[in-house]
KEPAMAR-607129 format. One record per residue: x, y, z of N, C-alpha, C, CB in turn. Coordinates in steps of 0.001 Angstrom, whole numbers, padded with zeros to 6 digits, always signed. Atoms other than C-alpha are relative to their C-alpha. Glycine has a CB too. Example, Ala and Ser with C-alpha at 12.3 -4.5 7.8 and 13.67 -1.06 7.14 Angstrom:
REM residues 2
+000890-001190+000000+012300-004500+007800+000900+001200+000000-000992+000027+001246 -000820-001190-000060+013670-001060+007140-000770+001090+000730+000414+000462-001415 
***
This chain:
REM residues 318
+001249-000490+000574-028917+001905+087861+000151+000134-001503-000406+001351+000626 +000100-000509+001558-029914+002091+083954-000703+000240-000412+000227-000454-000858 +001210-000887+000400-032022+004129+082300-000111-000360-001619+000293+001815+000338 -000470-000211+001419-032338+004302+078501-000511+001637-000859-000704-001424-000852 -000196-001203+000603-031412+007213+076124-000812-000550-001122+001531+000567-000244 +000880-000378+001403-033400+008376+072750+000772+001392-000749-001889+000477+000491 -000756-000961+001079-031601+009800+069669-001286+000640-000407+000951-000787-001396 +001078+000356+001085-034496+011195+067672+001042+000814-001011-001901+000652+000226 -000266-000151+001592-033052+011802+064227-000913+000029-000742+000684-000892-000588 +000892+000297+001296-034393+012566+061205+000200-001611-000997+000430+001372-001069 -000261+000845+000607-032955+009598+059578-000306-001474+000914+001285+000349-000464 +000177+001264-000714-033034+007195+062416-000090+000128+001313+000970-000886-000223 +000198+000178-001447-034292+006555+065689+000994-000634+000713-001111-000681+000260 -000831+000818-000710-031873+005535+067967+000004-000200+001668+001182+000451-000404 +000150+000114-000778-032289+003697+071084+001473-000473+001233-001014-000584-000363 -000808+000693-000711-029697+002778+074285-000253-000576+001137+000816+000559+000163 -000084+000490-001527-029053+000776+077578+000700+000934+000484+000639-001381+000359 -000598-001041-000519-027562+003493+079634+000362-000624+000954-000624+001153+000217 -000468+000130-001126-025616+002120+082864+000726+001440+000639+000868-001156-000153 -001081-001482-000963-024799+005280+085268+001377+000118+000032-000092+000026+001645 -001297-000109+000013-021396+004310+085448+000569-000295-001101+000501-000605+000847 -001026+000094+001076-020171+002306+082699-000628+000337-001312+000640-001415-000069 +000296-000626+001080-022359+003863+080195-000744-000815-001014+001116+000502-000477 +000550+001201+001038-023630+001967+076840+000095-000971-000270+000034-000014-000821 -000488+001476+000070-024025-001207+077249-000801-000527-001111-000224-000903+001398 +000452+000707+001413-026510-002267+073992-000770+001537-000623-001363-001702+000257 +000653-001305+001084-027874+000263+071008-001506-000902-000563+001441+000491-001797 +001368+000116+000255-031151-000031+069272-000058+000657-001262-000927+000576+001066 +000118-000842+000651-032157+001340+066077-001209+000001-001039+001095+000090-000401 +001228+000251+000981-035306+002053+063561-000231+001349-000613-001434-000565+000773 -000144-000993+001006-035524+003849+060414-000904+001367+000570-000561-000657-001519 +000204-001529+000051-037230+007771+061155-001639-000621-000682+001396+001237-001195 +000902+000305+001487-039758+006909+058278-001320+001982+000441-001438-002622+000193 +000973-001685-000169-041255+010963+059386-000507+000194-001150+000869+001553+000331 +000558-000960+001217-042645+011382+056121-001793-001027-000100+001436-000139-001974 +001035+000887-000169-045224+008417+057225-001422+000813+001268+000916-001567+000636 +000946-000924-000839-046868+011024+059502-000089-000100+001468-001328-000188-000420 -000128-000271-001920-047033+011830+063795-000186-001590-000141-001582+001211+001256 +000663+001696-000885-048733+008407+064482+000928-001161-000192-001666-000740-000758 -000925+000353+000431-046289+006485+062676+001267+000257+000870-000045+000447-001115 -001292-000840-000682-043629+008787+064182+000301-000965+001189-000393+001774+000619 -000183+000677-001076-044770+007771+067582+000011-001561+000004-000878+000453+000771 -000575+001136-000147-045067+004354+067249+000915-000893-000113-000319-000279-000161 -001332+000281+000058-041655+003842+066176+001255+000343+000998+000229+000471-001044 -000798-000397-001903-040484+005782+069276-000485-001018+001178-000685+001862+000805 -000060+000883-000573-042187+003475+070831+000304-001624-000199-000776+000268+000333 -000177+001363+000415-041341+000618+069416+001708-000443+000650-000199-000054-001897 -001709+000038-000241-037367+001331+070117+000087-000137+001347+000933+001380-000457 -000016+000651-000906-038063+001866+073261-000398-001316+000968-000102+000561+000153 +000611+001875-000371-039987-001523+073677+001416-001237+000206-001154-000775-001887 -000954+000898+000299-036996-002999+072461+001429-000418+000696+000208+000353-001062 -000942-000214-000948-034496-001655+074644-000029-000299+001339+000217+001035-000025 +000070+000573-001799-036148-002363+077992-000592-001027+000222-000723+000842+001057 -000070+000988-000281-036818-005882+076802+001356-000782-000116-000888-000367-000526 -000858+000888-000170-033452-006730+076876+001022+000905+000971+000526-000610-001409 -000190-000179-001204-032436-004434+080188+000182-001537+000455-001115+000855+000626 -000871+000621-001152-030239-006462+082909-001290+000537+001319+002030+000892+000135 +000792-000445-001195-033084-004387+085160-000945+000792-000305+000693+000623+000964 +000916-000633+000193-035807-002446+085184+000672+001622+000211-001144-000554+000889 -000291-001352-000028-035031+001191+083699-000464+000894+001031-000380+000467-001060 +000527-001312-000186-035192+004319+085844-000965+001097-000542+000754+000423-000002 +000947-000687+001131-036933+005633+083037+000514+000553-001064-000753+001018+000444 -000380-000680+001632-036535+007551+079377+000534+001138-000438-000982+000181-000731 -000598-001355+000073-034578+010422+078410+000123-000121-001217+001240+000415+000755 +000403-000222+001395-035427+011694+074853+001076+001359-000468-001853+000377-000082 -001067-001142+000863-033048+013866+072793-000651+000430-001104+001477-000597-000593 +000484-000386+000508-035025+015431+070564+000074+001420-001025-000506-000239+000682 -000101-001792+000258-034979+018968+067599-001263+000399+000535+000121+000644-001780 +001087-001122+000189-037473+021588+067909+000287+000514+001594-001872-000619-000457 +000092-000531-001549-038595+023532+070766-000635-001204+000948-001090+001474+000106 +000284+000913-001330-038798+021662+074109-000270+000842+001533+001452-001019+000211 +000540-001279-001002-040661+023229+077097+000657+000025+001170-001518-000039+000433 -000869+000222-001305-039387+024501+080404-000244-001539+000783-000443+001288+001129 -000367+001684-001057-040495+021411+082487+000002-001228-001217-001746-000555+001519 -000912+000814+000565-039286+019318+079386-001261-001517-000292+001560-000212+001241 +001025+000642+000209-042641+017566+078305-000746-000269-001484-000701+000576+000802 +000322-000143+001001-043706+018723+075109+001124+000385-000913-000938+000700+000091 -000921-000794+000667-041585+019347+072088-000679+000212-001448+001477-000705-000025 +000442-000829+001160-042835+021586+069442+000451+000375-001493-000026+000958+000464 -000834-000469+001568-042091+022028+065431+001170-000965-000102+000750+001808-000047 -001515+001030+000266-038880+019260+065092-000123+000489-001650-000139-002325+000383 -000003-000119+001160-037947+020156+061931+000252-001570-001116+001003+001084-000036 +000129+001329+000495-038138+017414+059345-000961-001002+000447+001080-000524+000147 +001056+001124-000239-040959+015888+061138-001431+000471-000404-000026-000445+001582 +000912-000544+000185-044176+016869+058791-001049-000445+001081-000246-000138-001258 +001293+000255-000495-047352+017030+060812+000282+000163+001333-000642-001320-000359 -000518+000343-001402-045537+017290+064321-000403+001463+000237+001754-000584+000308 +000183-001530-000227-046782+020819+065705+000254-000279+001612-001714+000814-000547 -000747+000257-001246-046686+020048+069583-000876-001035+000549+000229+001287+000992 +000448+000931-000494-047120+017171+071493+000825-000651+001204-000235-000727-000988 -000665+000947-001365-046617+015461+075260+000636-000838-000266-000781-000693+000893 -000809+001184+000076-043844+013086+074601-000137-000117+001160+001338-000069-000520 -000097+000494-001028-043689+012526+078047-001949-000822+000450+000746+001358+000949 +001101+000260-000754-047672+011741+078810-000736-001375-001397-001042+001817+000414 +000269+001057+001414-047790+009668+074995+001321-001148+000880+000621+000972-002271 -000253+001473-000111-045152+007155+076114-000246-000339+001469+001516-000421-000469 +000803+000784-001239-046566+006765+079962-000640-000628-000395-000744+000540+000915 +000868+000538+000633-049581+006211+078234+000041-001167-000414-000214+000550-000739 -000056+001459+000480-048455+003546+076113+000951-000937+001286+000873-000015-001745 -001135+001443-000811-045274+001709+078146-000226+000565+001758+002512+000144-000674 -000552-000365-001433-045968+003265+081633+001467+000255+000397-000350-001026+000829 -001682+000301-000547-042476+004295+081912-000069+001915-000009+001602-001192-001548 -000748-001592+000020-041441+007782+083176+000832+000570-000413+000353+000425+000736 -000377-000236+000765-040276+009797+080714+000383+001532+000029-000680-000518-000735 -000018-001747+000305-038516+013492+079944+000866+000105-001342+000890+001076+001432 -000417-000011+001118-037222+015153+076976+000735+001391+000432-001070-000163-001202 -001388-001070+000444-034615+017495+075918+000339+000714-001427+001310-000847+000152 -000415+000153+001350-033342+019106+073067+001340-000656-000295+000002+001252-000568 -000832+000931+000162-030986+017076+071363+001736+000693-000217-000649-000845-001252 -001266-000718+000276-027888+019618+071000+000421+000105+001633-000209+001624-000941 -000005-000174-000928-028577+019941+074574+000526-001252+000896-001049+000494+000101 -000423+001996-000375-028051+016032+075726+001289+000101-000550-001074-001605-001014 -001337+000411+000021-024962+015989+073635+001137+000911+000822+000330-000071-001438 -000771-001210-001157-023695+018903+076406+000168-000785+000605-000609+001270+000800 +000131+000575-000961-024820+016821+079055+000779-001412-000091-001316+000008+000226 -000735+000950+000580-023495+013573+077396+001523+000025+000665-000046+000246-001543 -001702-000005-000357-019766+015049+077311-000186+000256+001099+001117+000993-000647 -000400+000141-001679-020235+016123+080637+000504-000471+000722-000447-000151+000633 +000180+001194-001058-021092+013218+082195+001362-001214-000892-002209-000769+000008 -000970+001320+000087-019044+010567+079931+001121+000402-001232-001022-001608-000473 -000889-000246+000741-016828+012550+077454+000865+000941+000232-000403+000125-000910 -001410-000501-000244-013964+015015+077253-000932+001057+000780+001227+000486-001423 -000120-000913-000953-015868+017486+079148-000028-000499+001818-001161+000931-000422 +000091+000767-001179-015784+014920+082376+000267+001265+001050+001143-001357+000049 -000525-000644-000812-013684+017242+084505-000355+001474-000498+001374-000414+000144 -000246-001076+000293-014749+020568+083397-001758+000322+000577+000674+000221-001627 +001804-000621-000378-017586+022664+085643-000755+000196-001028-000202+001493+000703 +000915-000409+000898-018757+024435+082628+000590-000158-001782-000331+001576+000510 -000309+000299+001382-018471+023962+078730-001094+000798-000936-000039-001650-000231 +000876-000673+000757-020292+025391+075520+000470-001354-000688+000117+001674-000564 -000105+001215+000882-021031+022167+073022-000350+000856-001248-001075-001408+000368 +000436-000410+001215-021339+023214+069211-000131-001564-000571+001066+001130-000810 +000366+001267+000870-022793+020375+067038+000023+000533-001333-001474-000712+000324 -000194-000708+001338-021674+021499+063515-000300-001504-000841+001793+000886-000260 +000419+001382+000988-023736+018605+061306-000512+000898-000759-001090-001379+000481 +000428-000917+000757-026079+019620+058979-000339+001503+000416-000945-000545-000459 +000531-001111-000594-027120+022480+060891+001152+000222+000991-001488-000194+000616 -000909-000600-001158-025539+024372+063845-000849-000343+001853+000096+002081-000458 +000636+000542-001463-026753+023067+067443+001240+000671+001054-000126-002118+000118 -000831+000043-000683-025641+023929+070736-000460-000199+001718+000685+001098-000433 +000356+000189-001579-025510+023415+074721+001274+000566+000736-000289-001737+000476 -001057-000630-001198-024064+025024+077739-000166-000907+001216-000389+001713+000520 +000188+000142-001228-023701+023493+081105+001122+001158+000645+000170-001581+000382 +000108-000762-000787-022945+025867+083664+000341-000638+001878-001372+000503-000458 -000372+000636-001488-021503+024374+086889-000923-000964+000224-000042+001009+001276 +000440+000895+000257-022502+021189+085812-001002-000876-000437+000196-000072+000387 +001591-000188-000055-025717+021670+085617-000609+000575-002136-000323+001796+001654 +000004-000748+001521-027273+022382+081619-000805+001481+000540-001114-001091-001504 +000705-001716+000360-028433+026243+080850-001156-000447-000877+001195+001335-001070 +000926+000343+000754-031365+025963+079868-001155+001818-000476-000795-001428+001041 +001152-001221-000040-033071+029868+080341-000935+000457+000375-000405+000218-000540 +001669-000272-000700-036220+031101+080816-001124-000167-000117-000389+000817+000121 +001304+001245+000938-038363+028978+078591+000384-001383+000000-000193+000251-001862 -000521+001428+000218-035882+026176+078119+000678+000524-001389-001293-001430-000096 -000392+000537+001799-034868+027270+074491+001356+000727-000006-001275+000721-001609 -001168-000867+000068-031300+028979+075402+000823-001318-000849+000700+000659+001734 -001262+000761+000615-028218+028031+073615-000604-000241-002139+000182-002091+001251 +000380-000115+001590-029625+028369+069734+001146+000433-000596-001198+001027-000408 -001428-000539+000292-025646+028861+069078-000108+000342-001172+001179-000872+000150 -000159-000032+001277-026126+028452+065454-001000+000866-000406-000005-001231-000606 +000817-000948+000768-028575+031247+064850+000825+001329+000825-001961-000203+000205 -000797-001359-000294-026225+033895+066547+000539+000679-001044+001106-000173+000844 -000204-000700+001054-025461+036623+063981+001492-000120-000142-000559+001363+000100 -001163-000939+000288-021842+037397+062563+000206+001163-000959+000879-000712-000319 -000086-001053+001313-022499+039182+059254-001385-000250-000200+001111-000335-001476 +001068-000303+000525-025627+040691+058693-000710+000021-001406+000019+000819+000349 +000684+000266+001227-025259+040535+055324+001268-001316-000779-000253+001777-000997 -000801+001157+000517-023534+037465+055038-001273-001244-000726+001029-000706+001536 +001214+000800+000862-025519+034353+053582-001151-000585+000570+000491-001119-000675 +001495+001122-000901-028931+032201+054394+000573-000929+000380-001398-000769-000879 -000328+000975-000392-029284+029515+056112-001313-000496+000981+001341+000203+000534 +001670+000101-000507-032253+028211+058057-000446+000926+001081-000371-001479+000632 +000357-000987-000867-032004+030986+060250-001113+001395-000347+001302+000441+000332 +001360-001176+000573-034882+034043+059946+000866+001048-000566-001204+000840+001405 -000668-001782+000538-031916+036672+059088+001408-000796-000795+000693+001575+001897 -001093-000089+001136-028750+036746+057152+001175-000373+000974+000182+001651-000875 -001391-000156-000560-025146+035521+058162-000011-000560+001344+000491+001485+000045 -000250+000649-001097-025720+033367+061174+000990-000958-000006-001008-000485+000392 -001324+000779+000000-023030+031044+062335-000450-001624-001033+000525-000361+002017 +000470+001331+000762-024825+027725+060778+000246+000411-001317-001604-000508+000200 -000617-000418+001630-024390+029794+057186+001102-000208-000239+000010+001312-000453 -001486+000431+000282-020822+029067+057763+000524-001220+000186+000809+000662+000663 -000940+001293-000138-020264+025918+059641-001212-001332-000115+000996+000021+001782 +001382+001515+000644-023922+023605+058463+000770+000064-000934-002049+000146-000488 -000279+000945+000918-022592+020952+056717-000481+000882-001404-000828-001499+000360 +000229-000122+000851-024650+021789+053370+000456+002042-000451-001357-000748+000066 -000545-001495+000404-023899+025631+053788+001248+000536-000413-000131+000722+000910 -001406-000054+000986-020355+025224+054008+000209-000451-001569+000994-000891+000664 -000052+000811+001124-020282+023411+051088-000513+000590-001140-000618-001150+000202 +000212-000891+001459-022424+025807+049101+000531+000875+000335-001325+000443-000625 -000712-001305+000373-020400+028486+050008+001737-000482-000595+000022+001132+001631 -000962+000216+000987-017097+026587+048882-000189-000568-001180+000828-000586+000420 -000056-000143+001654-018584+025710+045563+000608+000756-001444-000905+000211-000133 +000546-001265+000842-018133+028822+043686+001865+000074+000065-001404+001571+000885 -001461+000202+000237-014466+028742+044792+000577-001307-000365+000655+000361+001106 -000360+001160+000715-014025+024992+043630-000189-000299-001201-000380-000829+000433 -000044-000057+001456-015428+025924+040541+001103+000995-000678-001393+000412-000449 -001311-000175+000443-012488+028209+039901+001208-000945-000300+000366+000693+000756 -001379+001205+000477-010157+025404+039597+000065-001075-000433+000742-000432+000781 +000254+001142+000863-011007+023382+037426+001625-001228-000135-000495+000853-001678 -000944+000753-000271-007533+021561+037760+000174-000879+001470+000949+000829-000233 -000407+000594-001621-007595+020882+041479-001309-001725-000219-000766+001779+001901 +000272+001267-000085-008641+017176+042516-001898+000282+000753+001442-000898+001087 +000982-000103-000187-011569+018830+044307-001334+000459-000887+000266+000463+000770 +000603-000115+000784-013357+020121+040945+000082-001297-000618+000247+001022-000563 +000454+001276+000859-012727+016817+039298-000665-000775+000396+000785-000742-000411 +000976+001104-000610-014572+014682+041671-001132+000692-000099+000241-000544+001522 +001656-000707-000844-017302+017089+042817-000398+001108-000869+000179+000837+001854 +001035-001475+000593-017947+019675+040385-001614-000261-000556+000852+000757-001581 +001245+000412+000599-020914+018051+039178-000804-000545+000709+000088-000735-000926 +000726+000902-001348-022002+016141+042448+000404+001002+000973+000667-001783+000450 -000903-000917-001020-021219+018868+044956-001333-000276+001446+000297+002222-000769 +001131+000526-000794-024376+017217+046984+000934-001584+000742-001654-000365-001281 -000408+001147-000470-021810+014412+047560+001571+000184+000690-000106-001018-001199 -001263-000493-000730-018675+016447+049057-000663+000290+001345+000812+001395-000716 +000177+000443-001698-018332+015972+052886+000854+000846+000946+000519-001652+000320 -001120-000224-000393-015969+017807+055211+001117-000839+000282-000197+000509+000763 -000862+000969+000232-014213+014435+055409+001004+000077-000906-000575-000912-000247 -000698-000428+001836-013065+015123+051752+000975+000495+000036-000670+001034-001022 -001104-001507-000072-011741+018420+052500+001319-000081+000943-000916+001450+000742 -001243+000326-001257-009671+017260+055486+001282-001297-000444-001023-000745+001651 -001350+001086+000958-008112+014012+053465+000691+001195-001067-000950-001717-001345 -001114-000429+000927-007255+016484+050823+000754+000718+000671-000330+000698-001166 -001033-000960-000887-005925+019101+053346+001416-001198+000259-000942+000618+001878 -001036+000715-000082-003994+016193+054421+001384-000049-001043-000597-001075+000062 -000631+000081+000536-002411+015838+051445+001063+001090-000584-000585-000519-000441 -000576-001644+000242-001780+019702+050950-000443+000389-001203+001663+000258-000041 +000896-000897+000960-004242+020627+048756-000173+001591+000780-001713-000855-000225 +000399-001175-000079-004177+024413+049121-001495+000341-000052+000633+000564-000871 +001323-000190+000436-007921+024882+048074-000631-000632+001185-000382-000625-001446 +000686+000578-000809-009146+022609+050419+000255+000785+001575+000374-001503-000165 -000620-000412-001644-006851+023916+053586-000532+001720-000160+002326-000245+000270 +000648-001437-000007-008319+027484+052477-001447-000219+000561-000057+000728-001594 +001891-000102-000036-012234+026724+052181-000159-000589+002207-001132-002052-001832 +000487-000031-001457-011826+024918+055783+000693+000688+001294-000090-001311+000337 -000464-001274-001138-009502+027772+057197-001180+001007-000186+001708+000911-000401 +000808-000975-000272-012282+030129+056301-000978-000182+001380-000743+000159-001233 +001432+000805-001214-015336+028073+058274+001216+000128+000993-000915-002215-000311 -000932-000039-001163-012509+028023+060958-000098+001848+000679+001820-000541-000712 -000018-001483-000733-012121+031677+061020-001408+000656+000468+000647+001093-001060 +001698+000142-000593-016005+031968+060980-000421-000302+001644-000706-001398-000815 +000026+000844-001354-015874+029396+064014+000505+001024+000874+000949-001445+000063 -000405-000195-000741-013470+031309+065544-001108+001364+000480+001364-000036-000287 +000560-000895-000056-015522+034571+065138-000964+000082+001508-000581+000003-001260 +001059+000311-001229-018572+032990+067032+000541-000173+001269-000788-001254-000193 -000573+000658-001234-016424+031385+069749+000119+001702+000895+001828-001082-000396 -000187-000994-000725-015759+035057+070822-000904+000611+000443+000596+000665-000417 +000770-000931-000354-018941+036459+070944-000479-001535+001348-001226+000851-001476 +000405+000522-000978-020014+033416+072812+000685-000316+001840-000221-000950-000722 -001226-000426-001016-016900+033591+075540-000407+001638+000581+001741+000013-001007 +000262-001300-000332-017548+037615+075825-001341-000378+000864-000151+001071-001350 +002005-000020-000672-021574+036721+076830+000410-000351+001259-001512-001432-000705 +000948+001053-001422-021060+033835+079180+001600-000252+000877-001074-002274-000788 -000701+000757-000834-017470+033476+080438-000010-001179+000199-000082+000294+000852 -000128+001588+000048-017226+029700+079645+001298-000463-000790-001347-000674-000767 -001457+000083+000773-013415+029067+078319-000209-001486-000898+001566-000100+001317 +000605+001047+000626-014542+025540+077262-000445-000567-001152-000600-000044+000337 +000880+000182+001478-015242+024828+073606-000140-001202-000083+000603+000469-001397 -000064+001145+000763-016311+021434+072669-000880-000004-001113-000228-001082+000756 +000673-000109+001497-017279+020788+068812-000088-002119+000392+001491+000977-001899 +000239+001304+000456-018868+017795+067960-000987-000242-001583-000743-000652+001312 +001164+000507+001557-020945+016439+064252+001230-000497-001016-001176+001786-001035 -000932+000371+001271-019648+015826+061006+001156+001338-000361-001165-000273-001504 -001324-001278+000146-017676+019367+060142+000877-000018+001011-000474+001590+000037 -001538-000307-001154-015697+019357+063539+001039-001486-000487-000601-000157+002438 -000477+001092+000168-014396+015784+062052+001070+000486-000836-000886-001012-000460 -001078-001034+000668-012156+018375+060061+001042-000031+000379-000167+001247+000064 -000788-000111-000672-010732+018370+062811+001719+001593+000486+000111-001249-000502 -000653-001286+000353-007366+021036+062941+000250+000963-001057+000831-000141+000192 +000168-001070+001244-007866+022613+059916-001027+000925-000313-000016-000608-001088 +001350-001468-000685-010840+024437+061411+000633+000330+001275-002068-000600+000500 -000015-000716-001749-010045+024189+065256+001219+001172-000049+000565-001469+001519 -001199-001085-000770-006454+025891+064996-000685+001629-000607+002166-000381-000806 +000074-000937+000210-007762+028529+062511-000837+000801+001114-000295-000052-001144 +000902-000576-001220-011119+028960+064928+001221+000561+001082-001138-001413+000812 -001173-000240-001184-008155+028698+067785+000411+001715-000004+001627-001077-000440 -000234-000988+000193-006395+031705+066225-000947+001049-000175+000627-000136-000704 +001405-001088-000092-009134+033896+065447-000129+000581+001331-001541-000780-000273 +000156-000279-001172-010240+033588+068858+000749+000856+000681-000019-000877+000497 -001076-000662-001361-006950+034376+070800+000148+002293-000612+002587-001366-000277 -000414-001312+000790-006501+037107+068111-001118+001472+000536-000248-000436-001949 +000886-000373+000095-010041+038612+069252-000608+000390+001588-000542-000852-000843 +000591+000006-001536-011013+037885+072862+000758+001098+000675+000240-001510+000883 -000677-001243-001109-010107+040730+075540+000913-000755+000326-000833+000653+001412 -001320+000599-000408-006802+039557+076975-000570-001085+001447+001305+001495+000482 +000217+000386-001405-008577+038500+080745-000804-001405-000367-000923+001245+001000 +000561+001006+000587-010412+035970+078425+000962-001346-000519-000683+000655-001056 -001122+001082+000867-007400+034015+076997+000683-001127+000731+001299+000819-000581 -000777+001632-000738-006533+031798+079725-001024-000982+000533+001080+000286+001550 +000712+001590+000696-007905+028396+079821-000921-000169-001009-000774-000766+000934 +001188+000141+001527-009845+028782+076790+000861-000899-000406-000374+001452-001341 -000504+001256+000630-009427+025681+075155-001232-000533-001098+000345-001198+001293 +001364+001025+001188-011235+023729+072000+000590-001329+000033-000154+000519-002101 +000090+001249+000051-011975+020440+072095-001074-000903-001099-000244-000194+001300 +000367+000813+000379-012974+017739+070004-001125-001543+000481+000969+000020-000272 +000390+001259-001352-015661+015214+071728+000044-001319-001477-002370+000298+001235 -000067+001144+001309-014904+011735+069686-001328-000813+000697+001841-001196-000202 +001287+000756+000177-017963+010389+071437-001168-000319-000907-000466+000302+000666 +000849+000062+001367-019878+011333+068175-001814-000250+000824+000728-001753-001279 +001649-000095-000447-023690+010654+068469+000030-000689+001342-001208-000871-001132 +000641+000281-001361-023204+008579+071378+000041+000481+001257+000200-000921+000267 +000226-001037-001042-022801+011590+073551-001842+000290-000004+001046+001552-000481 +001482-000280-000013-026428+012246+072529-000788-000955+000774-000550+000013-001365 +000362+000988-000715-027546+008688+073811+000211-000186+001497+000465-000863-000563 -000238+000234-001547-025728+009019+077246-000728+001055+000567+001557+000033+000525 +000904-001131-001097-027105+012433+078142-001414+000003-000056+000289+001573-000277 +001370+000313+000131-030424+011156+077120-000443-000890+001508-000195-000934-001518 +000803+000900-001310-030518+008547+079860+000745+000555+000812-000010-001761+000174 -000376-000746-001365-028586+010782+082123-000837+001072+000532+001288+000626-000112 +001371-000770-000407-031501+013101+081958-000577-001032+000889-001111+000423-001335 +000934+001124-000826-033626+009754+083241+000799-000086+001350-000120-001711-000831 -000667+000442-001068-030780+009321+085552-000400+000974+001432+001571+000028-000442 -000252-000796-000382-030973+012600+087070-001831+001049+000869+000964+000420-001256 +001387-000664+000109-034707+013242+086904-001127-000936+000761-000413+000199-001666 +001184+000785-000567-036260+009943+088147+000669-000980+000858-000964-000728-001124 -000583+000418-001188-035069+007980+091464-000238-001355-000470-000591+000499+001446 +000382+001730+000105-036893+004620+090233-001009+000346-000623-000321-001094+001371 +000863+000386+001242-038818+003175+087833-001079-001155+000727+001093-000741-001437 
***
């Protein structure tokens, strides 16, 4: 059976062939252009998917959409996406019947890349997991004995607006000091400014003091490599941050399971061990065994598989 998955990005639409078993067999892709307005929007969602289930081996099961904003309990409408002007709420599912006749559900997109590792990445073997997506923002998903958490609306798992410091910094969250203030891409980054402008000698003020819109956590992790002090500080802090959250979210739900995925977890151990430590340092003792962090290297195309594993899961035939 194959279904096909839907990235939606702000930057780019991305479409897949989904096979149940062996997974991605062709990609798809078309620029975002959201600033061209809803109608636009949609017809580029549909266009990807046009594209994808004219060059299906078979006739899809149907569409599984990964999507931001709010997404409703039965998984039909998704409301506010940020970065998409003019989008307030609208039936994705009853807009592409409409056009392609094809049975369709949606998701949020932090949520798919849960389901994703689940089903085809490092969380394969593991009942339950917590996913963090540390990109620009903070995303997250739980499955729960295999199954995703979804709540009592659909909108659980908002990992990255969980508090640590009340009067810690902004961030697109409504209050002060949420976890995305520490580990969004652009947040980290303005909060290690201020200490990269102290050192005007280090290799990280000479490149970036003046472009600091063009430092990456990539950066920070080659220089860590090299043993830049400065660098192995700014991403032990976000680590200890990380680790912070990891505890309150372990205390809630009993899920030992960490997987990080985006651009900041690409840091790789120079966040996870600090997060690591933090954690062990923090959690009640009855908490400390099998807790584990993981790395999913599937990258976005965890988002693409649990997109059409929604379809997989949701629609018998197409």
């Amino acid at each position: 059976m194959i279904s096909i998955g839907i990235d939606l990005g702000g930057t780019n639409i991305k479409s897949a062939i989904v096979h149940q078993k062996k997974g991605i067999l062709s990609r798809f892709s078309v620029e975002t252009k959201a600033h061209e307005g809803v109608q636009s929007l949609l017809d580029r969602i549909t266009e990807v998917i046009k594209n994808a289930a004219s060059e299906a081996p078979e006739p899809p099961c149907g569409v599984g959409i990964g999507s931001p904003g709010i997404i409703s309990l039965d998984r039909t409408t998704v409301s506010n996406p940020p970065n998409f002007p003019g989008w307030e709420v609208i039936d994705i599912r009853e807009t592409i019947r409409q056009r392609l006749g094809m049975p369709t559900i949606v998701e949020n997109d932090a949520n798919v890349m849960a389901l994703g590792s689940s089903r085809f990445g490092v969380g394969r073997e593991m009942d339950s997991l917590i996913m963090l997506t540390l990109g620009t923002g903070v995303g997250g998903g739980i499955i729960y004995r295999k199954e995703l958490y979804r709540g009592t609306t659909g909108g659980a798992a908002e990992l990255g607006h969980v508090i640590i410091d009340y009067n810690g910094p902004e961030s697109n969250s409504i209050t002060r000091g949420g976890v995305e203030a520490y580990l969004g891409q652009r947040f980290m980054i303005r909060n290690a400014m201020p200490l990269i402008n102290k050192h005007p000698e280090n290799p990280l003020y000479l490149v970036f003091h003046d472009k600091a819109e063009d430092l990456e956590p990539l950066h920070l992790s080659r220089e860590a490599e090299k043993g830049n002090d400065l660098a192995i500080e700014i991403l032990g802090e976000a680590g200890r941050m990380l680790g912070y959250a990891i505890v309150n979210y372990i205390h809630i739900l009993d899920i030992r399971n960490i997987i990080l995925s985006g651009g900041v977890a690409q840091a790789g151990k120079w966040i996870m061990e600090p997060a690591r430590q933090t954690a062990m340092e923090r959690l009640m003792p009855p908490f400390h065994e099998n807790f584990t962090i993981l790395y999913e290297s599937l990258g976005n195309d965890a988002a693409l598989l649990g997109a059409g594993t929604l379809a997989f899961e949701n629609f018998a035939a197409y």
